[in-house]
N, CA, C and O atoms as CSV, one atom per row, in Angstrom:
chain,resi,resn,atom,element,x,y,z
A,1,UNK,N,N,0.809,-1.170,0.000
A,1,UNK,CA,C,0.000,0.000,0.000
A,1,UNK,C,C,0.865,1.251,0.000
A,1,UNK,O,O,0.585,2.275,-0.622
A,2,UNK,N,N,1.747,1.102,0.619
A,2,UNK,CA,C,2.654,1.816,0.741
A,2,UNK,C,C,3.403,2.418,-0.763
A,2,UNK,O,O,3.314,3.624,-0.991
A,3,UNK,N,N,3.999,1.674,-1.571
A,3,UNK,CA,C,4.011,1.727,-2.755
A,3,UNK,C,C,2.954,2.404,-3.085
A,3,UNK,O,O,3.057,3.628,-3.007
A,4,UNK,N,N,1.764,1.872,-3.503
A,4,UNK,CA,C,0.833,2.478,-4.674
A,4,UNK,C,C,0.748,4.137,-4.022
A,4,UNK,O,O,0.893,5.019,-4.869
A,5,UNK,N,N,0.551,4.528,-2.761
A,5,UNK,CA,C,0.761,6.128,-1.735
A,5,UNK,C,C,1.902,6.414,-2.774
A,5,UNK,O,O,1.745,7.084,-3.795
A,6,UNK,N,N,3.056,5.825,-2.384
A,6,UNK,CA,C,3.673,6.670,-3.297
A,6,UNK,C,C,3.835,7.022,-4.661
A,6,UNK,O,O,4.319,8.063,-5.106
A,7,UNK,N,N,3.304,5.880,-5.384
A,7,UNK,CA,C,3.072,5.976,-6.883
A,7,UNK,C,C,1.780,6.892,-6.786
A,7,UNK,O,O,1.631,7.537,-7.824
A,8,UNK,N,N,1.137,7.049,-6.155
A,8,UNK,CA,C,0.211,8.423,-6.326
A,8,UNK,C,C,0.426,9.602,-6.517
A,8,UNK,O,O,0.150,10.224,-7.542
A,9,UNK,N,N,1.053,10.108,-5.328
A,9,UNK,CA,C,2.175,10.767,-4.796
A,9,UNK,C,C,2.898,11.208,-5.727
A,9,UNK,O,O,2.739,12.400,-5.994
A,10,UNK,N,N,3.597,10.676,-6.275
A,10,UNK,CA,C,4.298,10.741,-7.566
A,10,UNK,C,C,4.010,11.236,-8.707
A,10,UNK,O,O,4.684,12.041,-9.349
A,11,UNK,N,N,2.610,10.583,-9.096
A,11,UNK,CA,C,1.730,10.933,-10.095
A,11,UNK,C,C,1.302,12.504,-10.111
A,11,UNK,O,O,1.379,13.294,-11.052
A,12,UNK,N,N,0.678,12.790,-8.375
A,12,UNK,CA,C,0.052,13.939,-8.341
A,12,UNK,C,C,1.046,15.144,-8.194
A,12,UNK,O,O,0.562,16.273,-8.117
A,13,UNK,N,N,2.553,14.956,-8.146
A,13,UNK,CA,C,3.874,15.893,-8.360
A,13,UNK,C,C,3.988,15.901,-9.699
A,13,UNK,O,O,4.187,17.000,-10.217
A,14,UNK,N,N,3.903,14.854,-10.464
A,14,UNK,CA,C,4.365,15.144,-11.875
A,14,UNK,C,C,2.952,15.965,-12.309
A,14,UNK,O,O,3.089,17.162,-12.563
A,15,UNK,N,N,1.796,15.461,-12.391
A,15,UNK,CA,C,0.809,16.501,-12.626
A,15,UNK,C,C,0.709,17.840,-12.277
A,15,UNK,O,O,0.213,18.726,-12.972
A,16,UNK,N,N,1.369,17.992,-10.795
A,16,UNK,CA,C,1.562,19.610,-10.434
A,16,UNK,C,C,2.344,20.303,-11.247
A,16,UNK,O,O,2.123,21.513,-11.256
A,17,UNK,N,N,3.627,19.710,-12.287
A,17,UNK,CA,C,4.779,19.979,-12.588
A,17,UNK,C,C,4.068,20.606,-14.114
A,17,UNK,O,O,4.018,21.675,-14.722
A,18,UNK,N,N,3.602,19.262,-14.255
A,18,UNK,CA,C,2.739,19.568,-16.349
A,18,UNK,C,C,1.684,20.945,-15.909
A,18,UNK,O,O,1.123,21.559,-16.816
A,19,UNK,N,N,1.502,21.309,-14.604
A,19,UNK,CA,C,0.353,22.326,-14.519
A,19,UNK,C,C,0.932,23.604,-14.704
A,19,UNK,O,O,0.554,24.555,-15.389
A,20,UNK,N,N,1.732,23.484,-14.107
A,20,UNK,CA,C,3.068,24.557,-13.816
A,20,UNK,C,C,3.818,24.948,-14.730
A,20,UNK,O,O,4.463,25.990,-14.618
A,21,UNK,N,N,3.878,23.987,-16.067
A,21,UNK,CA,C,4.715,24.193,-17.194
A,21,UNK,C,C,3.487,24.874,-18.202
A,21,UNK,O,O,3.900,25.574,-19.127
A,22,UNK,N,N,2.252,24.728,-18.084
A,22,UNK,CA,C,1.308,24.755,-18.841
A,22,UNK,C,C,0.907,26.524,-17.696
A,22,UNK,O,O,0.838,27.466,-18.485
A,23,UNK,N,N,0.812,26.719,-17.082
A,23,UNK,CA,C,0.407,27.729,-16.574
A,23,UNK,C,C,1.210,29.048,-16.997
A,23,UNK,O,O,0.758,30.161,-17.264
A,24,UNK,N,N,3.163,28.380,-16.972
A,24,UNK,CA,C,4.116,29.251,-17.632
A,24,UNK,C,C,3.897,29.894,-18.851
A,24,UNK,O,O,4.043,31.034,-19.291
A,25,UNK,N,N,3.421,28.599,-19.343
A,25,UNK,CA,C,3.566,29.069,-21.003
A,25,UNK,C,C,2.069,29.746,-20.891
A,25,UNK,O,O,2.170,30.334,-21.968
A,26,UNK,N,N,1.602,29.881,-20.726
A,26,UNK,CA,C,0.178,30.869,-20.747
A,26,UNK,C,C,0.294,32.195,-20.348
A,26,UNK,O,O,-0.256,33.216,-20.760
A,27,UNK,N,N,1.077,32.003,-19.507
A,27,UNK,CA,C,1.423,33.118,-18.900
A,27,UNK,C,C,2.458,34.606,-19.782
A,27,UNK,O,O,2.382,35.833,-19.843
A,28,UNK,N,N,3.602,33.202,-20.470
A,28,UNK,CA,C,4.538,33.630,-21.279
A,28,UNK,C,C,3.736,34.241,-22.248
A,28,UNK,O,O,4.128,35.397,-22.401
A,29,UNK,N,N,2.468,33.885,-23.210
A,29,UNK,CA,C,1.696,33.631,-24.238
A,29,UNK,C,C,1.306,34.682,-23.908
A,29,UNK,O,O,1.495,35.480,-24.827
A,30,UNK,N,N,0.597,35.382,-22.602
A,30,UNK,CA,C,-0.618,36.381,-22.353
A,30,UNK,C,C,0.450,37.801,-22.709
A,30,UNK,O,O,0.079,38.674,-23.494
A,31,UNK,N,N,1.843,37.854,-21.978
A,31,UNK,CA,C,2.797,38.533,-22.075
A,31,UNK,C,C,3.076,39.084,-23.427
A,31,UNK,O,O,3.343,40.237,-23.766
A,32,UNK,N,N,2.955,38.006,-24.113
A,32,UNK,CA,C,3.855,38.063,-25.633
A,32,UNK,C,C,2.956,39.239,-26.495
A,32,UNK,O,O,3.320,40.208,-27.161
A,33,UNK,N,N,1.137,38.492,-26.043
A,33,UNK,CA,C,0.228,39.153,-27.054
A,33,UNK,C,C,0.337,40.736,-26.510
A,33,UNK,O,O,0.365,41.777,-27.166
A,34,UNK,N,N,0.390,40.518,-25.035
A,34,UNK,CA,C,0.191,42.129,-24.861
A,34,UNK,C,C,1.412,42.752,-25.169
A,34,UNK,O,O,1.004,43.532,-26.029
A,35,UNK,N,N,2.806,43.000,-25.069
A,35,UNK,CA,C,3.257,43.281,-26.227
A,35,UNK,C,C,3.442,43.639,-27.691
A,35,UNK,O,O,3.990,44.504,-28.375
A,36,UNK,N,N,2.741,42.585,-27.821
A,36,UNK,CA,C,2.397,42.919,-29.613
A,36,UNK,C,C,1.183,43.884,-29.828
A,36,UNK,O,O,1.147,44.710,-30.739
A,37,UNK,N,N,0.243,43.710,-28.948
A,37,UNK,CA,C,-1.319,44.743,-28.850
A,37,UNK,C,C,-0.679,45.532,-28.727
A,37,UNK,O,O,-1.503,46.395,-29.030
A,38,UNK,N,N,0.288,46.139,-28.498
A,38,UNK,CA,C,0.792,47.420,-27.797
A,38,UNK,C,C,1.516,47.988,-28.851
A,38,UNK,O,O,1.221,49.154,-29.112
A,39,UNK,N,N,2.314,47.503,-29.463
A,39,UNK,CA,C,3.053,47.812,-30.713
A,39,UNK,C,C,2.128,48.176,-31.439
A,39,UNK,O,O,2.047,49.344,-31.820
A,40,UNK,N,N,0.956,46.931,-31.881
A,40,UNK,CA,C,-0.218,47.368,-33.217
A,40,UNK,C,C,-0.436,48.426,-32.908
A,40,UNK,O,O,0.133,49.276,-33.594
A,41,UNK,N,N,-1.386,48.965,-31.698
A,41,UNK,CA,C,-2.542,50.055,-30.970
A,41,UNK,C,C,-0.926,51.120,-31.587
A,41,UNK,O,O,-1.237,51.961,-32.430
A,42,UNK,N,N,0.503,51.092,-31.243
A,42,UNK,CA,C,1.081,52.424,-31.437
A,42,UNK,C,C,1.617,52.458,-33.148
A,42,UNK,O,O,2.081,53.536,-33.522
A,43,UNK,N,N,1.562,51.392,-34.099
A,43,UNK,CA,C,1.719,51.352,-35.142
A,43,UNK,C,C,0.219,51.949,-35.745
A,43,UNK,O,O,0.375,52.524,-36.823
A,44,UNK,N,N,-1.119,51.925,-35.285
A,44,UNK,CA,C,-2.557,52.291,-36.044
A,44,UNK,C,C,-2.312,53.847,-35.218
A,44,UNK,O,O,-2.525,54.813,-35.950
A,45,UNK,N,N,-1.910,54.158,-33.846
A,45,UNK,CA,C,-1.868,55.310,-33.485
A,45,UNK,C,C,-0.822,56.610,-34.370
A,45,UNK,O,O,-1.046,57.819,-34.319
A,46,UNK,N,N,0.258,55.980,-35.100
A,46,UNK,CA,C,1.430,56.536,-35.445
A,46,UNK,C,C,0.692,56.522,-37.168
A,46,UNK,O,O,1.119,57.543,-37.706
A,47,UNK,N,N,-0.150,55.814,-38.082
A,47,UNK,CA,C,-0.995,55.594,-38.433
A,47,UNK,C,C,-2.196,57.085,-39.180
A,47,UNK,O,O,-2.307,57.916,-40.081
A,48,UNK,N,N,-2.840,56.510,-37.932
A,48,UNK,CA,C,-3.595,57.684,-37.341
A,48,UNK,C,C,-3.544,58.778,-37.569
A,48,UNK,O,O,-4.341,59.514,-38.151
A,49,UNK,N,N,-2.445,58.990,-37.050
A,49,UNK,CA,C,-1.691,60.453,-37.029
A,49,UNK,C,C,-1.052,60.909,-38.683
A,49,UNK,O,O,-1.405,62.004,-39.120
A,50,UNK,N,N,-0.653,60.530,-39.050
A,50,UNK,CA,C,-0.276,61.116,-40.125
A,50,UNK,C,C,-1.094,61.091,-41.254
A,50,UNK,O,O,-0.643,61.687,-42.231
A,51,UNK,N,N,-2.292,60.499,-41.383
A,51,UNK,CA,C,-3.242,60.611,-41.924
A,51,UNK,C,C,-3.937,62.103,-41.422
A,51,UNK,O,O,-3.978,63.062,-42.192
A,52,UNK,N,N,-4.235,62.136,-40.648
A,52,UNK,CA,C,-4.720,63.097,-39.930
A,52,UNK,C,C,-3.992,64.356,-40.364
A,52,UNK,O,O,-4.561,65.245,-40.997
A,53,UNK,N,N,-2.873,64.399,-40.052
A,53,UNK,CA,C,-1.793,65.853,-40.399
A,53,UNK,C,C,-2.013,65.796,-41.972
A,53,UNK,O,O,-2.114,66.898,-42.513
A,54,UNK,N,N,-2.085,64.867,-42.644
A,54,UNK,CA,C,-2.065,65.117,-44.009
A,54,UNK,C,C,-3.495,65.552,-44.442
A,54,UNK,O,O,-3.548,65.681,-45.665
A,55,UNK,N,N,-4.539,65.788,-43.881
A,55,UNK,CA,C,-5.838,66.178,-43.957
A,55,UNK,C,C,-5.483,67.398,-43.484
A,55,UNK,O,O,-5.811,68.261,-44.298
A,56,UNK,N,N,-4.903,67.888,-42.431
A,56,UNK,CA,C,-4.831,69.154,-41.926
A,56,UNK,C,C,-3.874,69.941,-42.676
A,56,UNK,O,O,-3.715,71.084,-42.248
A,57,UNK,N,N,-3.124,69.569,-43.805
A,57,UNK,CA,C,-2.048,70.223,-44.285
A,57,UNK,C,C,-3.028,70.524,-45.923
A,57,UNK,O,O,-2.872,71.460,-46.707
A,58,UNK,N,N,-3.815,69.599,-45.999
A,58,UNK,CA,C,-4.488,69.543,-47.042
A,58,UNK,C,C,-5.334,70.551,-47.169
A,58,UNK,O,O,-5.334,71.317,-48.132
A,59,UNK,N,N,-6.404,70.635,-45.834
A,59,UNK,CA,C,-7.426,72.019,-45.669
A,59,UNK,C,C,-6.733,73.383,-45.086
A,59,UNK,O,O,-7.327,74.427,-44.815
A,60,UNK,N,N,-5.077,73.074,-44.935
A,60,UNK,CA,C,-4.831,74.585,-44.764
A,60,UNK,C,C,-4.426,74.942,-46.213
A,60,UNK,O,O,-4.669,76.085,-46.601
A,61,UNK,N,N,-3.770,73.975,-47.124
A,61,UNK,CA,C,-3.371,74.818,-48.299
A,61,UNK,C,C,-4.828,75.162,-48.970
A,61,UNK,O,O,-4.913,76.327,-49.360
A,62,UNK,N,N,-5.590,74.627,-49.102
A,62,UNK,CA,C,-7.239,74.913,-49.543
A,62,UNK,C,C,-6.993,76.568,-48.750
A,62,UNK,O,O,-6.526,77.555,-49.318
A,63,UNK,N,N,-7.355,76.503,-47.634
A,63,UNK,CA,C,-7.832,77.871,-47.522
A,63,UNK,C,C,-6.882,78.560,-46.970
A,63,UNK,O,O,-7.186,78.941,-45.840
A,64,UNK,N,N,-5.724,78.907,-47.368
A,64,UNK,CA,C,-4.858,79.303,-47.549
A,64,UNK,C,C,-4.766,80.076,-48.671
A,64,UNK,O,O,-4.203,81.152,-48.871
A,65,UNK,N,N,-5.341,79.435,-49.295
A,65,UNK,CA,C,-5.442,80.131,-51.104
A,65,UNK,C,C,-6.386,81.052,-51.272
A,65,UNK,O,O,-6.434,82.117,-51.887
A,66,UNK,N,N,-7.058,80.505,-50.677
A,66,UNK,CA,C,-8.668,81.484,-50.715
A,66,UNK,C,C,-8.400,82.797,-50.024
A,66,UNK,O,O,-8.965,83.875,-50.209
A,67,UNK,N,N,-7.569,82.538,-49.314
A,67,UNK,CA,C,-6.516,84.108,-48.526
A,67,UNK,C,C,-6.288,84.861,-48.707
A,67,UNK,O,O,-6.659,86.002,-48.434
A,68,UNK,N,N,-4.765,83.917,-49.860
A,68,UNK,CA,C,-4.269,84.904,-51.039
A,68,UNK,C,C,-4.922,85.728,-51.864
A,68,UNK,O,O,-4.824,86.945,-52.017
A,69,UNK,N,N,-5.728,84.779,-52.473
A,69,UNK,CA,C,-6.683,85.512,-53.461
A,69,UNK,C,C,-7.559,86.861,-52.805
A,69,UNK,O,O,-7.712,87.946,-53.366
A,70,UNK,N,N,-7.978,86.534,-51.716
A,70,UNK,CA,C,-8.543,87.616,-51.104
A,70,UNK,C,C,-7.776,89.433,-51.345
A,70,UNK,O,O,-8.174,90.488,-51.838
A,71,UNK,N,N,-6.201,88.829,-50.496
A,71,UNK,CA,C,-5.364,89.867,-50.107
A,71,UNK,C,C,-5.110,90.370,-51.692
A,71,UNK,O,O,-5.101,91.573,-51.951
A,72,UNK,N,N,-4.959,89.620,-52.455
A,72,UNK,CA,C,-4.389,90.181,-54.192
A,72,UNK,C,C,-5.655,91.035,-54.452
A,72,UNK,O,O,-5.373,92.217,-54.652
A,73,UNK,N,N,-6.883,90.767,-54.496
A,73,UNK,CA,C,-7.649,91.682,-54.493
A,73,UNK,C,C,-7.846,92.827,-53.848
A,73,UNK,O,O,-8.430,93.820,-54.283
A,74,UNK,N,N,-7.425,92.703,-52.958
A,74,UNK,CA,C,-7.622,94.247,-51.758
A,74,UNK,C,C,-6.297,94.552,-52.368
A,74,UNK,O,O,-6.347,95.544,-53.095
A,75,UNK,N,N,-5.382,94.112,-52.303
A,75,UNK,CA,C,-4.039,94.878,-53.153
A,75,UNK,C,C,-4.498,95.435,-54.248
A,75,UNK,O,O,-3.953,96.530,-54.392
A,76,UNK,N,N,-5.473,95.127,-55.350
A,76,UNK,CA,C,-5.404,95.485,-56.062
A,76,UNK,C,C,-6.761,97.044,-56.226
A,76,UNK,O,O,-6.836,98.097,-56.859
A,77,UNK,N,N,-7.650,96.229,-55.146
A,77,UNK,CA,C,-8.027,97.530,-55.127
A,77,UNK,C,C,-8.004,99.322,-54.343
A,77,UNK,O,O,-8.580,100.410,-54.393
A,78,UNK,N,N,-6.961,98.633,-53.707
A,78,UNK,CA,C,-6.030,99.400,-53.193
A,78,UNK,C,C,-5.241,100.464,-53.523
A,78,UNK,O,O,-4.988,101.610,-53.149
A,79,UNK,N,N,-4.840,99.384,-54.656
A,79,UNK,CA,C,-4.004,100.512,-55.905
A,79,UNK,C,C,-4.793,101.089,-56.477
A,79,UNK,O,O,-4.573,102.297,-56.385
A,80,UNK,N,N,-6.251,100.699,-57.462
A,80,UNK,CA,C,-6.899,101.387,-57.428
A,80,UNK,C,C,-7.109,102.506,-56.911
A,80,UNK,O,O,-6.896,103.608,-57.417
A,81,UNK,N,N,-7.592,102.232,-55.747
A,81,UNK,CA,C,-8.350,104.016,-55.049
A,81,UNK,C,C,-7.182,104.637,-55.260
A,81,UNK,O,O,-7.472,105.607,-55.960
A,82,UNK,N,N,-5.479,104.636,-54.962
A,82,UNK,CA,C,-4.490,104.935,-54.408
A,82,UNK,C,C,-4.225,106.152,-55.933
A,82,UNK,O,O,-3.949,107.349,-55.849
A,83,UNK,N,N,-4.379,105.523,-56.915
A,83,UNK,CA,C,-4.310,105.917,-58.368
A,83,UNK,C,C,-5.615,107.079,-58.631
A,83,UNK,O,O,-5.395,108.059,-59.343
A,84,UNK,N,N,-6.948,106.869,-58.002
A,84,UNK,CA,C,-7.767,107.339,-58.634
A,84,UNK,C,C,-7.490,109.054,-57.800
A,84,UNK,O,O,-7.643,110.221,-58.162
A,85,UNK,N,N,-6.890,108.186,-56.210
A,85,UNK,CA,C,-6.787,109.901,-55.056
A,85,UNK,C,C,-5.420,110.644,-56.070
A,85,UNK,O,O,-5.563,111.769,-56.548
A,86,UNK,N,N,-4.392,109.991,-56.244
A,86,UNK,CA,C,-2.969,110.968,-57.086
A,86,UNK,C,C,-3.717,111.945,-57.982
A,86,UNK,O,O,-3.657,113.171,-57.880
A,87,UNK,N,N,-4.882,110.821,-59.441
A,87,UNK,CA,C,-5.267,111.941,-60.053
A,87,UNK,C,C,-5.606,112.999,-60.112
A,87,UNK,O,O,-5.269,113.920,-60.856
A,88,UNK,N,N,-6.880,112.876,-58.668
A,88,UNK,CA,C,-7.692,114.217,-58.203
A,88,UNK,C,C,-6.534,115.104,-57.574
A,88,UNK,O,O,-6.681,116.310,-57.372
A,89,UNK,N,N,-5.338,114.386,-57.275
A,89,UNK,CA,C,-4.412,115.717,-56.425
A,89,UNK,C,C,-3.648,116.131,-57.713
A,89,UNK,O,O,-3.460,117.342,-57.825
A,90,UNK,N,N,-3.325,115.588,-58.388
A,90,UNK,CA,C,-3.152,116.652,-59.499
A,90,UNK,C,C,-3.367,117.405,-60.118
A,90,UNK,O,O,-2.673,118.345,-60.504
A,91,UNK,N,N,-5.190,116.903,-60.500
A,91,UNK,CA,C,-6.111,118.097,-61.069
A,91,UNK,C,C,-6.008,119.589,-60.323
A,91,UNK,O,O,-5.759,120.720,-60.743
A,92,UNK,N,N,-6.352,118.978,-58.878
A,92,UNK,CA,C,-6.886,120.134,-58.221
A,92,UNK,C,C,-5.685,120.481,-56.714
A,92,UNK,O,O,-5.908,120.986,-55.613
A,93,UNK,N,N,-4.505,119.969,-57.302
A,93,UNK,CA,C,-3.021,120.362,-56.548
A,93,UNK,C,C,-2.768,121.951,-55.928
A,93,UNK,O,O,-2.621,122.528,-54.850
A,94,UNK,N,N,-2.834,122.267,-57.615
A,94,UNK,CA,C,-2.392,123.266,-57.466
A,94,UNK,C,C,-3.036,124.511,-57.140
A,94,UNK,O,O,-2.382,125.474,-56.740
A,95,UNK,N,N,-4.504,124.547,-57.318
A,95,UNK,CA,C,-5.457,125.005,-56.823
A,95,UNK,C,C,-5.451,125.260,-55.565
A,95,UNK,O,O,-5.269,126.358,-55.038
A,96,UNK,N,N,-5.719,123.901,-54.884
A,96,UNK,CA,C,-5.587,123.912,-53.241
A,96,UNK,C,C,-4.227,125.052,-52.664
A,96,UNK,O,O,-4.423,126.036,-51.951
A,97,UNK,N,N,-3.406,124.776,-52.985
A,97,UNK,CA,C,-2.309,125.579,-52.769
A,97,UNK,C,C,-2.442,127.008,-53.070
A,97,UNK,O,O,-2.207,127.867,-52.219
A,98,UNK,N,N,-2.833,127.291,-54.325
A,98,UNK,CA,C,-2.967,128.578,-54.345
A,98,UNK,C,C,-3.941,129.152,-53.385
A,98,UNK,O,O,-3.886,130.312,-52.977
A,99,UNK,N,N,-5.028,128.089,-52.976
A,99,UNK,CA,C,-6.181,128.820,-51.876
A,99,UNK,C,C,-5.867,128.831,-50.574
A,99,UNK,O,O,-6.601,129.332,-49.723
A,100,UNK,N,N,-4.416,128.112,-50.254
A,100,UNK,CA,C,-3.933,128.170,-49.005
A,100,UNK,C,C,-3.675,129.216,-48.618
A,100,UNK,O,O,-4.079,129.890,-47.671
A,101,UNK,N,N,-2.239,129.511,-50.175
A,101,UNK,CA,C,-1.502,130.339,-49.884
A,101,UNK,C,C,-2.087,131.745,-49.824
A,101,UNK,O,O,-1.572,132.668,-49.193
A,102,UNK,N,N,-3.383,131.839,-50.645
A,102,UNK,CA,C,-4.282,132.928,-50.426
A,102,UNK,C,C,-4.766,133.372,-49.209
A,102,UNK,O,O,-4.882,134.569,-48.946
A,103,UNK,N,N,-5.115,132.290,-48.298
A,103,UNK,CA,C,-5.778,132.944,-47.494
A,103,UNK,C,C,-5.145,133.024,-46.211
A,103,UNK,O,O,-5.781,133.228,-45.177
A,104,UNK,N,N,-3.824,132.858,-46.263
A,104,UNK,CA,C,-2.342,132.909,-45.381
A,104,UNK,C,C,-2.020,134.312,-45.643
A,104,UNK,O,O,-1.774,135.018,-44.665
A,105,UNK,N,N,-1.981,134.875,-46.937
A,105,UNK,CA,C,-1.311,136.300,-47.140
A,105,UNK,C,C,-2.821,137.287,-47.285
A,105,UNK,O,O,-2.948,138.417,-46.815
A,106,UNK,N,N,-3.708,136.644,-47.933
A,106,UNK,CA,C,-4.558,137.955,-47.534
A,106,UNK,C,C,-5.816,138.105,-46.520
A,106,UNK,O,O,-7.046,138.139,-46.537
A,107,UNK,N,N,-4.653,138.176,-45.573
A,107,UNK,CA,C,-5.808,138.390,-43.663
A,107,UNK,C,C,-6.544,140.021,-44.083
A,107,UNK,O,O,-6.258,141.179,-44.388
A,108,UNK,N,N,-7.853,138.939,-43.790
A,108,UNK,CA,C,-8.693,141.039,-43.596
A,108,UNK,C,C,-9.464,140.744,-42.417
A,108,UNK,O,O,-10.623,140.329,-42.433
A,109,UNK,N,N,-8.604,141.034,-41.146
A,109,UNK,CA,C,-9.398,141.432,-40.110
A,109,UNK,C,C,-10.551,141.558,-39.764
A,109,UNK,O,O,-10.625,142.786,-39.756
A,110,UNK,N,N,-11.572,141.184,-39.451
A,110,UNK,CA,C,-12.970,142.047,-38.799
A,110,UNK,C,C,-13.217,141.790,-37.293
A,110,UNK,O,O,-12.702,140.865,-36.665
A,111,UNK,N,N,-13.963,142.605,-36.848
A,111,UNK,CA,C,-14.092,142.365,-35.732
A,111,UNK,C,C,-15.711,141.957,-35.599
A,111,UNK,O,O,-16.648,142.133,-36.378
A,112,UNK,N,N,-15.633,141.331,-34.265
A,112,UNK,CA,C,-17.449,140.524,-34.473
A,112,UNK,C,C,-18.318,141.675,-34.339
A,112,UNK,O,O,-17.943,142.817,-34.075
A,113,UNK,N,N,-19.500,141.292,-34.538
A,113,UNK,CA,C,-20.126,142.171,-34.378
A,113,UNK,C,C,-20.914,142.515,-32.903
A,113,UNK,O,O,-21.474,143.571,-32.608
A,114,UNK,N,N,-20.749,141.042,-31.909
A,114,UNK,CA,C,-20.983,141.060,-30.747
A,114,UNK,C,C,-19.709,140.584,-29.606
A,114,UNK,O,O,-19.413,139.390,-29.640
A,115,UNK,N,N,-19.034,141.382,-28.712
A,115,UNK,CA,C,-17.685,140.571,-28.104
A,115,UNK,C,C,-18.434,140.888,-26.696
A,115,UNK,O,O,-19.163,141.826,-26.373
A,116,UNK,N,N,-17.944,139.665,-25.929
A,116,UNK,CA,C,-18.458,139.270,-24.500
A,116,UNK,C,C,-17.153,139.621,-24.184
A,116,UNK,O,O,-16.031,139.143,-24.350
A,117,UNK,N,N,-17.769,140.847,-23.555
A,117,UNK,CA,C,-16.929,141.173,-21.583
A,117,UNK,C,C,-16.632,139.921,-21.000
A,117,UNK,O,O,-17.259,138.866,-20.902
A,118,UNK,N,N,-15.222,140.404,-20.541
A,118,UNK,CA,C,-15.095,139.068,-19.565
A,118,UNK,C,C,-15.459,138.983,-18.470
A,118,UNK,O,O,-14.885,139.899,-17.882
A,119,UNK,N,N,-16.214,138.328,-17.618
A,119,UNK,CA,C,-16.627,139.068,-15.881
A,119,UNK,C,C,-15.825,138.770,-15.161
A,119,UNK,O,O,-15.225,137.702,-15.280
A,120,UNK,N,N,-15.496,139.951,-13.855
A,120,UNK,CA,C,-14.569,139.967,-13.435
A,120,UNK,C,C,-15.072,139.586,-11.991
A,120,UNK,O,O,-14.267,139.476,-11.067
């Protein structure tokens, strides 16, 4: 009896042993995948991302342009007005000046016709 106790015995160590080798490798296995999940998730994240920036580089040159075009127009009508004010100061340059200078050199005095006392 003694025997077969220990051939039990025996049995139920080597079974602890195959549990233990089988628990490792599961263990090793659970390790490995999460690792690799971790790589994928930062390979679709890295992914992700540059898809993304290339959408955002995409809708800034879009309206980016629409910008330009804006500012070339106000430049241009800019120059416009800028051209149309030179003309009128040329027409009427010299005019203005002469009515400056007119009414710089010929002061004609008057006096009001009503002046307030100052109270004292």
């Amino acid at each position: 009896m003694a025997a077969q106790n220990s051939a039990g015995i025996q049995t139920l160590l080597d079974a602890e042993r195959e549990a233990q080798k089988i628990v490792q490798k599961a263990r090793e296995y659970r390790t490995k995948r999460v690792k690799d999940a971790r790589s994928e998730a930062q390979k679709e994240i890295e992914d992700y991302r540059k898809q993304k920036e290339e959408d955002f580089k995409k809708f800034e040159t879009e309206h980016t342009s629409g910008n330009k075009a804006a500012e070339e127009q106000a430049e241009k009508d800019t120059q416009k007005e800028l051209d149309e004010i030179k003309q009128i100061g040329k027409k009427t340059g010299p005019k203005v000046v002469q009515d400056l200078i007119r009414a710089v050199m010929d002061v004609k005095p008057e006096v009001p016709s009503r002046v307030e006392q100052p109270v004292a």
